[in-house]
C-alpha positions in Angstrom: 269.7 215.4 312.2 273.6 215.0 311.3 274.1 218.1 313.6 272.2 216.4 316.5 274.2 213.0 315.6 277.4 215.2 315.9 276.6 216.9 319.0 275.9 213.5 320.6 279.1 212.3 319.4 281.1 215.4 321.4 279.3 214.8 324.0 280.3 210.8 324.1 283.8 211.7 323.6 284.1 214.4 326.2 282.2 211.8 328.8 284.9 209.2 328.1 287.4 211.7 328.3 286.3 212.7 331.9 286.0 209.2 332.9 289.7 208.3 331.8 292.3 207.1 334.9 295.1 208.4 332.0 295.2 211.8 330.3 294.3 212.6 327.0 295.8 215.7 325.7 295.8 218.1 323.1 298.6 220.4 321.9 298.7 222.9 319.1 301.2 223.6 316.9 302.6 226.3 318.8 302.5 224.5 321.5 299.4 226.1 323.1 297.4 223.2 325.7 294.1 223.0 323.8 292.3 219.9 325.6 293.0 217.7 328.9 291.1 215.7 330.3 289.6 215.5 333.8 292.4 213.3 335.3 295.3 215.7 333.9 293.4 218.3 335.6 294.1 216.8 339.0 297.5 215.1 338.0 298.7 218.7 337.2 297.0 220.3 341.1 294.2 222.1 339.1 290.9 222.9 340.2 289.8 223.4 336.5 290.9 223.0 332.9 290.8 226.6 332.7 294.0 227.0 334.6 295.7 224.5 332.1 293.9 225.3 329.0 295.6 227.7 326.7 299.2 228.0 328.2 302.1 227.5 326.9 303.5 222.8 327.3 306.1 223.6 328.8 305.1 225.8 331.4 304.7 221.8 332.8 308.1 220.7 332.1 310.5 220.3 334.7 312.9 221.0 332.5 311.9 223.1 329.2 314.6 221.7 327.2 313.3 218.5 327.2 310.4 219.2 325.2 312.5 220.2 322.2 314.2 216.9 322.2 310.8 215.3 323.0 309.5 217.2 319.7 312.5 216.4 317.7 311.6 212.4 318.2 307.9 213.0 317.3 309.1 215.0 314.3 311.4 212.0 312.9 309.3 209.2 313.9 305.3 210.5 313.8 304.5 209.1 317.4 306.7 208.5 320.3 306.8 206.8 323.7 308.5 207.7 326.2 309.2 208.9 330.5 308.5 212.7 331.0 309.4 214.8 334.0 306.5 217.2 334.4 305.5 219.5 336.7 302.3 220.4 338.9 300.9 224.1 339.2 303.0 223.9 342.9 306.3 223.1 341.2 305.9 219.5 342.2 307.9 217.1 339.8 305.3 214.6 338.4 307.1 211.6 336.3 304.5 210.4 333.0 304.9 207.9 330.7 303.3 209.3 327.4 302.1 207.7 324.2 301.8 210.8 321.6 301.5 211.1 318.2 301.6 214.2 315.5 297.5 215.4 314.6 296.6 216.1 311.2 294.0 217.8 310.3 291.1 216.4 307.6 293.2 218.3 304.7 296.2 216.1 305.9 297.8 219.1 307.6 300.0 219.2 311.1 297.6 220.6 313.6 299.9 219.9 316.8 300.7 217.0 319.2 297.7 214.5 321.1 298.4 211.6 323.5 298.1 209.8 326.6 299.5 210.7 329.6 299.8 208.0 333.0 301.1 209.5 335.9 303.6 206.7 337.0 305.1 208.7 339.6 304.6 206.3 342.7 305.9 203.1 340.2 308.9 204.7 339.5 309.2 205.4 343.5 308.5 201.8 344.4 311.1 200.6 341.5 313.6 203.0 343.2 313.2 201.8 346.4 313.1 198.3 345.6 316.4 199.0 343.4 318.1 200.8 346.4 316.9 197.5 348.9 318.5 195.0 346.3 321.7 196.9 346.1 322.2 196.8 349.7 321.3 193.4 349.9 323.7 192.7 347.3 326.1 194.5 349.1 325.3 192.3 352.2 325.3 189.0 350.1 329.0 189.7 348.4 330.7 191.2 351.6 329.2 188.6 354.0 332.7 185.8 355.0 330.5 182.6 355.1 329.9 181.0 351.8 326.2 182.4 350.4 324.3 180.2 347.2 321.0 180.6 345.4 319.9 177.4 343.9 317.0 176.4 342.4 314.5 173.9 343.8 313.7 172.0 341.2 317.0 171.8 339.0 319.6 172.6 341.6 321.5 174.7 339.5 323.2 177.8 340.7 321.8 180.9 340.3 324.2 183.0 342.4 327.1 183.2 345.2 329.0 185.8 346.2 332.6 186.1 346.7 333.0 183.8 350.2 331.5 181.0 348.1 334.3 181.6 344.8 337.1 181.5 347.6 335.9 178.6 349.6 335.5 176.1 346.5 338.1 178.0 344.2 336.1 178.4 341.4 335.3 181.7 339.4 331.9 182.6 339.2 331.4 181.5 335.3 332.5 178.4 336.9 330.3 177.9 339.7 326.9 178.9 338.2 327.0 176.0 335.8 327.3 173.6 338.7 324.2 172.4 340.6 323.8 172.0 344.5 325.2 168.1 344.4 328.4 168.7 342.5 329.4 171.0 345.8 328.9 168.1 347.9 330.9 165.1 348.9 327.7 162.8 349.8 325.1 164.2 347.1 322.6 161.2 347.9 322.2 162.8 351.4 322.3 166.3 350.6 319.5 165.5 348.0 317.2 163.7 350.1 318.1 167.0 352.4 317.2 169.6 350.6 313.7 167.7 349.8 313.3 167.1 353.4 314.1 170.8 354.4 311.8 172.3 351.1 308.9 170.7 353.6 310.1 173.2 356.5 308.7 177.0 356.5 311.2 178.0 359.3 314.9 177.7 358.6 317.3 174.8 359.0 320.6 174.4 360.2 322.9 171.3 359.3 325.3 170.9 361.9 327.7 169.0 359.6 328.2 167.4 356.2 331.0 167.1 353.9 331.7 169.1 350.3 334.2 169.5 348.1 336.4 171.6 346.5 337.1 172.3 343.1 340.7 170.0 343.3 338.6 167.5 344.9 339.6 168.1 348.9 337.0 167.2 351.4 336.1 169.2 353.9 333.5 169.6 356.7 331.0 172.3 356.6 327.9 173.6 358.8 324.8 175.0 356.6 322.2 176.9 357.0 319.1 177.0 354.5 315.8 178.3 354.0 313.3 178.1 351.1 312.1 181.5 349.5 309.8 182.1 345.6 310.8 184.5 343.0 307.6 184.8 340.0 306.1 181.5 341.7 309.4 179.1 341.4 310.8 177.6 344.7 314.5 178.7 345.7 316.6 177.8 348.2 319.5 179.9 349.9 321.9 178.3 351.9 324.9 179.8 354.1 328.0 177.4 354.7 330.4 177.8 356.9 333.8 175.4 356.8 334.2 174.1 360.1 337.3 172.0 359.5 339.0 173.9 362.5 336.3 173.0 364.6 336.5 169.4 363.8 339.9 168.8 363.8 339.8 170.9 367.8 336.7 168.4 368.7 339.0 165.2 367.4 342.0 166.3 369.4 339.6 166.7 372.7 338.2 163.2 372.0 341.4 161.9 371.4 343.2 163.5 374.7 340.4 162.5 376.5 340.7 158.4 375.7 
């Protein structure tokens, strides 16, 4: 009875092993692959365990070397998380994110290395291309020459400006990110009730003129353009000004030539 109970047993745990979206594996302590499960199989390009089974770890490392200093870690701490560059029958890198720990044996003896294994090769793509898109558009936002702000709906603090903005006012960044959207403005009652009225637009809006000022207090006529945009659910608004006091002070002169 106890050997039917553990033959049902094995065959539980190697039902849930072929049904896992991560891979379990099993190493022994000469580093021999002893078990994988179903989705390693396929992770690694296999048709069948039997080509993975009973070679040599780091025939799947990119980069043999870094299984020594992976082993080193699980040595000195027992278990050990960590990013893994691996490697598919094909030679195809394959990035992981393991979760392994050292296997003892029922007389308390080291009997090799078992873990998890997720393939997170197409997260770590995404992250890199999302890291590469906010680096350009970080290099678009400082180098830009109009004035460029991130503020927050709700507060209408600050949350960024690049270098046009730091100029324009003549503050330095520390400076400017603890000010909110109406200490930049010369008639904050009207550039509040703007921005409420402009949170209500999905398209963007363009403010032909209102006045801000400057860090020593001179006025000055700007043109702005704003639109609304969400980071993790929380309303943001980015706004482009542009000084136009050379503008004004041309349009006065034509008024005033034309009287």
């Amino acid at each position: 009875m106890k050997d039917n109970n553990q033959k049902k047993f094995e065959r539980d745990c190697r039902e849930v092993m072929a049904n896992l979206i991560d891979t379990y594996y099993f190493v022994d302590k000469n580093d021999i692959i002893q078990e994988i499960s179903e989705s390693g199989v396929k992770a690694i390009g296999a048709d069948d365990a039997t080509e993975i089974i009973g070679r040599n770890i780091k025939d799947f490392y990119y980069n043999p070397k870094d299984r020594d200093q992976f082993m080193n870690e699980l040595r000195q701490h027992g278990k050990w998380r960590a990013e893994l560059v691996l490697k598919k029958l094909d030679g195809t890198p394959v990035i992981v994110e393991t979760n392994s720990v050292i296997a003892y044996n029922s007389a308390g003896e080291v009997i090799g290395v078992e873990g998890i294994l997720r393939d997170i090769t197409e997260r770590k793509r995404i992250e890199t291309a999302l890291k590469n898109s906010e680096n350009k558009f970080r290099e678009l936002f400082e180098n830009i020459s109009d004035s460029l702000t991130i503020f927050d709906f709700e507060t209408l603090k600050f949350e960024d400006a690049n270098r046009a903005t730091l100029d324009l006012y003549g503050y330095t960044k520390e400076e400017y990110l603890k000010l909110n959207a109406l200490d930049a403005s010369a008639e904050p009652q009207v550039t509040k009730e703007s921005i409420i009225q402009n949170s209500k637009c999905s398209s963007w809006q363009k403010i032909p003129l209102r006045y801000h000022k400057k860090k020593d207090g001179a006025i000055f006529p700007v043109e702005i353009t704003s639109g609304i945009f969400y980071i993790d659910g929380k309303k943001k608004v980015i706004g482009a000004v542009r000084d136009i006091s050379e503008r004004v002070k041309a349009q006065q002169k034509l008024i005033q030539a034309q009287k």
